[in-house]
KEVOVO-94469 format. One record per residue: x, z, y of N, C-alpha, C, O in turn; residue number from 1; chain. Coordinates in pm, whole numbers. Layout:
% residues N
+--------+--------+--------+--------+--------+--------+--------+--------+--------+--------+--------+--------+-----+------+
:   n_px :   n_pz :   n_py :  ca_px :  ca_pz :  ca_py :   c_px :   c_pz :   c_py :   o_px :   o_pz :   o_py : pos : unit :
+--------+--------+--------+--------+--------+--------+--------+--------+--------+--------+--------+--------+-----+------+
:      X :      Z :      Y :      X :      Z :      Y :      X :      Z :      Y :      X :      Z :      Y : NUM :    A :
...
+--------+--------+--------+--------+--------+--------+--------+--------+--------+--------+--------+--------+-----+------+
***
This chain:
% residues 91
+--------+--------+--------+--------+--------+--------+--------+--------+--------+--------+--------+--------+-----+------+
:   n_px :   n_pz :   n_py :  ca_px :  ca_pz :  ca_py :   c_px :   c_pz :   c_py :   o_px :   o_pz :   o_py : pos : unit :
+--------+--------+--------+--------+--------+--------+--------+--------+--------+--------+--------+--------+-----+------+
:   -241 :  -1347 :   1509 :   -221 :  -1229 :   1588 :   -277 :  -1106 :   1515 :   -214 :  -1000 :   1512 :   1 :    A :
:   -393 :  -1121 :   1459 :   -480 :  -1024 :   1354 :   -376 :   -983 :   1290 :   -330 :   -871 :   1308 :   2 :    A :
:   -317 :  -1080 :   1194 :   -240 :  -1048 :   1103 :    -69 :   -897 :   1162 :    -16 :   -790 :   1133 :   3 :    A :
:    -66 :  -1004 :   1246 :     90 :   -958 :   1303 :     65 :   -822 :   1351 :    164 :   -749 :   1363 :   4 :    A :
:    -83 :   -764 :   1389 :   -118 :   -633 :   1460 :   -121 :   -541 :   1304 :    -53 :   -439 :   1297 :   5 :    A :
:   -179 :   -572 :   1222 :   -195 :   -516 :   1091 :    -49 :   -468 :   1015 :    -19 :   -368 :    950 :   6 :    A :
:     18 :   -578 :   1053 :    116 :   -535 :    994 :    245 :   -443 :   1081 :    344 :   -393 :   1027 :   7 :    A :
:    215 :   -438 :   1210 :    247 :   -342 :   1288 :    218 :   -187 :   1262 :    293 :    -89 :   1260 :   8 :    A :
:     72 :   -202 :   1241 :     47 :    -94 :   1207 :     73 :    -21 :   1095 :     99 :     99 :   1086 :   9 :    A :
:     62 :   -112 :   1001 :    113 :    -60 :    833 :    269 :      9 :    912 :    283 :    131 :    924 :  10 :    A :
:    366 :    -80 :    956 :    506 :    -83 :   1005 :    505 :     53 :   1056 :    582 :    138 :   1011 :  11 :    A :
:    418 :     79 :   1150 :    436 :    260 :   1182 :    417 :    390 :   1140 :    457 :    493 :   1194 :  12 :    A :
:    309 :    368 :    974 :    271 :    418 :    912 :    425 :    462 :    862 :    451 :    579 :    893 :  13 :    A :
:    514 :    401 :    802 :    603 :    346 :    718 :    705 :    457 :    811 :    741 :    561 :    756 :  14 :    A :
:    741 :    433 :    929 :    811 :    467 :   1002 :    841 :    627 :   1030 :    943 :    685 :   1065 :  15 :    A :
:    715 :    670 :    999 :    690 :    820 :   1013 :    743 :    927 :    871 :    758 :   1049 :    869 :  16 :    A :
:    762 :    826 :    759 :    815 :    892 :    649 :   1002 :    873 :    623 :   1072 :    940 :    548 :  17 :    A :
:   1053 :    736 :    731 :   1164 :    719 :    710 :   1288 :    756 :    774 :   1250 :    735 :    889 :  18 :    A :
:   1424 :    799 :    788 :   1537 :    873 :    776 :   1520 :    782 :    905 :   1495 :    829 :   1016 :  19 :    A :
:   1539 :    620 :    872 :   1595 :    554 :    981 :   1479 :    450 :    959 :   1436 :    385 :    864 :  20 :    A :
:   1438 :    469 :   1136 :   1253 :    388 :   1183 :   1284 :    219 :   1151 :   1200 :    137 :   1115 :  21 :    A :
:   1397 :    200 :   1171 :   1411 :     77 :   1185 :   1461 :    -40 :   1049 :   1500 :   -156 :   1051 :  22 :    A :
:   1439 :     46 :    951 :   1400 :    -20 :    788 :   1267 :    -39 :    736 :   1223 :    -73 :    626 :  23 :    A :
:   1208 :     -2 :    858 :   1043 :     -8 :    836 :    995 :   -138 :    842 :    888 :   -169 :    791 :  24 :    A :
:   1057 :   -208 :    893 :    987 :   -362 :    885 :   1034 :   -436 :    733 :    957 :   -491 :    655 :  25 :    A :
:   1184 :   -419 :    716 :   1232 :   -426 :    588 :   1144 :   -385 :    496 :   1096 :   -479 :    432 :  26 :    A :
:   1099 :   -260 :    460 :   1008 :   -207 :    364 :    914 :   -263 :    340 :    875 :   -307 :    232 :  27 :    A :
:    852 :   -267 :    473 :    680 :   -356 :    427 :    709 :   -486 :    358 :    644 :   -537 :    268 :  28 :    A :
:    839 :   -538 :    428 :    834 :   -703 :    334 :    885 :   -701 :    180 :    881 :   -797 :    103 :  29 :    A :
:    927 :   -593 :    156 :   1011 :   -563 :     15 :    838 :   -543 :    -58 :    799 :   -610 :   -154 :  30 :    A :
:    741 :   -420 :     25 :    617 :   -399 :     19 :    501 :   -519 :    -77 :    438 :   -523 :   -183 :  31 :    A :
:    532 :   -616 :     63 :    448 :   -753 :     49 :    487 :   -836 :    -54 :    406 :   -906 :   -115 :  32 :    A :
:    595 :   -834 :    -75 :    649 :   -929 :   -198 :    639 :   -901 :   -345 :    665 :   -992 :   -424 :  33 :    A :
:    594 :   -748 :   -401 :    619 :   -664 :   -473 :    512 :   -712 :   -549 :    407 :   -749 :   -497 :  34 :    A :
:    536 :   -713 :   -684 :    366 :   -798 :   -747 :    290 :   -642 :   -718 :    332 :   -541 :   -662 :  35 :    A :
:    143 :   -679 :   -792 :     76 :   -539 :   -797 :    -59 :   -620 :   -901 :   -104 :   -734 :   -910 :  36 :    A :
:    -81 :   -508 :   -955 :   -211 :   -571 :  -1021 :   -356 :   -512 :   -963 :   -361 :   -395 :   -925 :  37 :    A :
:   -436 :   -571 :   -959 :   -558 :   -545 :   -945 :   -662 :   -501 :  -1045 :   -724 :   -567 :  -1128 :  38 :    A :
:   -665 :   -370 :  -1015 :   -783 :   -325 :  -1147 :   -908 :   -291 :  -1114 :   -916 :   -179 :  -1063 :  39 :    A :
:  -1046 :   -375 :  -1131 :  -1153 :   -364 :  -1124 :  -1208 :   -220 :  -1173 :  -1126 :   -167 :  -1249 :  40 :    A :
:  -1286 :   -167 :  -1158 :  -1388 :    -56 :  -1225 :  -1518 :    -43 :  -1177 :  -1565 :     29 :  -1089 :  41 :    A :
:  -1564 :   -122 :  -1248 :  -1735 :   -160 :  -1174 :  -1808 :    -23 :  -1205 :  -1888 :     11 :  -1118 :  42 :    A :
:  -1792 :     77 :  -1333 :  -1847 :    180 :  -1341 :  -1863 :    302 :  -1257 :  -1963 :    370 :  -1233 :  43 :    A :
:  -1728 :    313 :  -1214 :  -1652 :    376 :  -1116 :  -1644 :    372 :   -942 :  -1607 :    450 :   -855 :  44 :    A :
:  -1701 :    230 :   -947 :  -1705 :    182 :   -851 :  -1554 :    151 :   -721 :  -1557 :    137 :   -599 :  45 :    A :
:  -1434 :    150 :   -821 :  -1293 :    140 :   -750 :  -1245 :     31 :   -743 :  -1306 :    -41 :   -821 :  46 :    A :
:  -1115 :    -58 :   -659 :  -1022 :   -155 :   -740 :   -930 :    -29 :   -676 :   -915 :     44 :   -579 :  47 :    A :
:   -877 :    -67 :   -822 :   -733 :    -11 :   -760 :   -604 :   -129 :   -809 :   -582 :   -207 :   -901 :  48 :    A :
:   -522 :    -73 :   -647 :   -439 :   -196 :   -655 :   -292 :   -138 :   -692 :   -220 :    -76 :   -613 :  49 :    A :
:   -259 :   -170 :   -828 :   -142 :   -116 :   -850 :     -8 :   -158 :   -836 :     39 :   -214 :   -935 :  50 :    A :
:     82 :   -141 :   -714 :    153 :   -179 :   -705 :    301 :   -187 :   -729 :    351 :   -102 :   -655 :  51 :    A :
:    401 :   -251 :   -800 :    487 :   -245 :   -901 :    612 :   -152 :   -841 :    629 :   -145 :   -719 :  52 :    A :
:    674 :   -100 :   -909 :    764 :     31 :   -846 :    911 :    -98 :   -744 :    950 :   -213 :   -763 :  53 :    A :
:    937 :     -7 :   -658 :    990 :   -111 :   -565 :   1156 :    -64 :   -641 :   1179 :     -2 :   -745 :  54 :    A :
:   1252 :   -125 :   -535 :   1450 :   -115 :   -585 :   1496 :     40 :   -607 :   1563 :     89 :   -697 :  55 :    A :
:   1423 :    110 :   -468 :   1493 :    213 :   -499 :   1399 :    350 :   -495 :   1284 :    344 :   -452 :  56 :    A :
:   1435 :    430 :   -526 :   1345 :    542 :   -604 :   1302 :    592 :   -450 :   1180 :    586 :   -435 :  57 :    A :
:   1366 :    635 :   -343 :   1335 :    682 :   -228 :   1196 :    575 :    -96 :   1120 :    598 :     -2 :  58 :    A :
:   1235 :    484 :   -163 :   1181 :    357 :    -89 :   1024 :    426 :   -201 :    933 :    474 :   -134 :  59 :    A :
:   1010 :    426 :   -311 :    867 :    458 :   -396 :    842 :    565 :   -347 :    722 :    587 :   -365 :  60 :    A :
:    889 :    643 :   -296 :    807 :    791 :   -221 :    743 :    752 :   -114 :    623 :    777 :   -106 :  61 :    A :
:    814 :    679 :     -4 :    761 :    623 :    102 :    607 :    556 :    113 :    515 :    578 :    192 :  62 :    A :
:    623 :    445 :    -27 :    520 :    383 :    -74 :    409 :    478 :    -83 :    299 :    456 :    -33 :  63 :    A :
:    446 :    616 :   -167 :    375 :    714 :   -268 :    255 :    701 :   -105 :    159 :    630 :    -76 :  64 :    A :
:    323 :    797 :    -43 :    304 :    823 :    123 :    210 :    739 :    177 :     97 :    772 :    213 :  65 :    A :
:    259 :    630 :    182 :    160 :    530 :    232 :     11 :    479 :    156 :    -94 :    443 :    208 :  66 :    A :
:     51 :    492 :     -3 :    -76 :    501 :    -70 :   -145 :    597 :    -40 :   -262 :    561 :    -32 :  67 :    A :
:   -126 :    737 :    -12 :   -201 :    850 :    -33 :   -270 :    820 :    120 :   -390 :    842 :    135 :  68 :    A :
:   -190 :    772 :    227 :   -272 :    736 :    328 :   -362 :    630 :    387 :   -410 :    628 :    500 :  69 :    A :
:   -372 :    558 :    306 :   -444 :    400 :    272 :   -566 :    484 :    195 :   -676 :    482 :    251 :  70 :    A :
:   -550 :    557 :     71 :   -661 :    566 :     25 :   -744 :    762 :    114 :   -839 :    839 :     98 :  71 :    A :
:   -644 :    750 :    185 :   -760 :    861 :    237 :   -878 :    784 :    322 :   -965 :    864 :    357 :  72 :    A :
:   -904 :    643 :    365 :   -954 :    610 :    452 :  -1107 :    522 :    392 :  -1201 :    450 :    428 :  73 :    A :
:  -1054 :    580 :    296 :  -1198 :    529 :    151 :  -1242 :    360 :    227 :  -1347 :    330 :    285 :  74 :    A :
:  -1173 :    310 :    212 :  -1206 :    153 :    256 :  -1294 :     95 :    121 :  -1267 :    117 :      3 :  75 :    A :
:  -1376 :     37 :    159 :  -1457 :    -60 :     93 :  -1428 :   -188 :     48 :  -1421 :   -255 :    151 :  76 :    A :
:  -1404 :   -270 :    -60 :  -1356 :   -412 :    -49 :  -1468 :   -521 :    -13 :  -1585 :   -535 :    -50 :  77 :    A :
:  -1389 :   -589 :     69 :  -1522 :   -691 :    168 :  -1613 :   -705 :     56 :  -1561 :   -662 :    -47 :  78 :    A :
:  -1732 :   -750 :     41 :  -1810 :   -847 :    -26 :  -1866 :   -713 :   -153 :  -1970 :   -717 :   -218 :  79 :    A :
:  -1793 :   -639 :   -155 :  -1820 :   -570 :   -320 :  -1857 :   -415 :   -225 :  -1840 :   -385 :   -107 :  80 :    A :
:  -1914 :   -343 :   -341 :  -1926 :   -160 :   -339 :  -1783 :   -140 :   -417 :  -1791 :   -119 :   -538 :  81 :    A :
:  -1695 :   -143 :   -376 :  -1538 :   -109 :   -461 :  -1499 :    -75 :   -385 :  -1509 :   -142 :   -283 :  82 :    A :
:  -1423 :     59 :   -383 :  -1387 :    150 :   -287 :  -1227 :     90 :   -336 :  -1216 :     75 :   -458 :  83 :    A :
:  -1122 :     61 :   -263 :   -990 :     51 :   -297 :   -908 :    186 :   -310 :   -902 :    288 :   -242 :  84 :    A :
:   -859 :    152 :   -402 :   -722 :    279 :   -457 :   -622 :    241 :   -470 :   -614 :    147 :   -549 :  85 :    A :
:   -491 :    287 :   -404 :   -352 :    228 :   -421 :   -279 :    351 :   -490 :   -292 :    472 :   -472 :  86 :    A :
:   -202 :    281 :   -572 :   -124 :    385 :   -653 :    -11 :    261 :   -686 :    -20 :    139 :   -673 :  87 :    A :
:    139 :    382 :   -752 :    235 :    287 :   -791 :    258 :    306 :   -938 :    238 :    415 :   -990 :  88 :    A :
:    306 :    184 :  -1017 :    251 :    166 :  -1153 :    354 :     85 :  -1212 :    446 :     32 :  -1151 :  89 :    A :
:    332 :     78 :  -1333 :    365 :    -88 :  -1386 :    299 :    -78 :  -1492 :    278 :     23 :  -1560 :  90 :    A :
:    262 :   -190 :  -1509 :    172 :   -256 :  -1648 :    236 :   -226 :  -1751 :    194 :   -260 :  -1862 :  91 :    A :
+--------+--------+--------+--------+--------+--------+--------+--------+--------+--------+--------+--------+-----+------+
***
């Protein structure tokens, strides 16, 4: 249920940047499936999680969007002082 509320919420985040609300569930799973790498910076004190550019160029703005609002919320990663950073990338 945790899970399914989380991803609701991501889902409305999503919703507020798109033409049509109801590709928003679509997105997140295109989202979830998408590799991403994880980059430590113990100096820095960040991970940032970089996640791989998605199909279509309009769908990566959305993302852009949703990163910039994920990392305004300066989240902490459980267990560590690593502040998470999402950005879109490729290795």
């Amino acid at each position: 249920m945790i899970a399914y509320r989380a991803e609701s919420s991501l889902v409305s985040l999503l919703r507020e940047h798109l033409a049509r609300s109801d590709d928003a569930r679509t997105l997140a799973r295109q989202i979830f499936e998408t590799e991403a790498d994880l980059l430590p910076d113990l100096n820095a004190k960040t991970l940032t999680v970089r996640i791989h550019h998605l199909t279509q160029s309009a769908h990566d703005e959305v993302l852009g969007k949703l990163c910039s609002a994920l990392n305004e919320t300066q989240t902490v990663f459980p267990g560590t002082d690593l502040t998470l950073s999402f950005k879109i990338g490729s290795s």
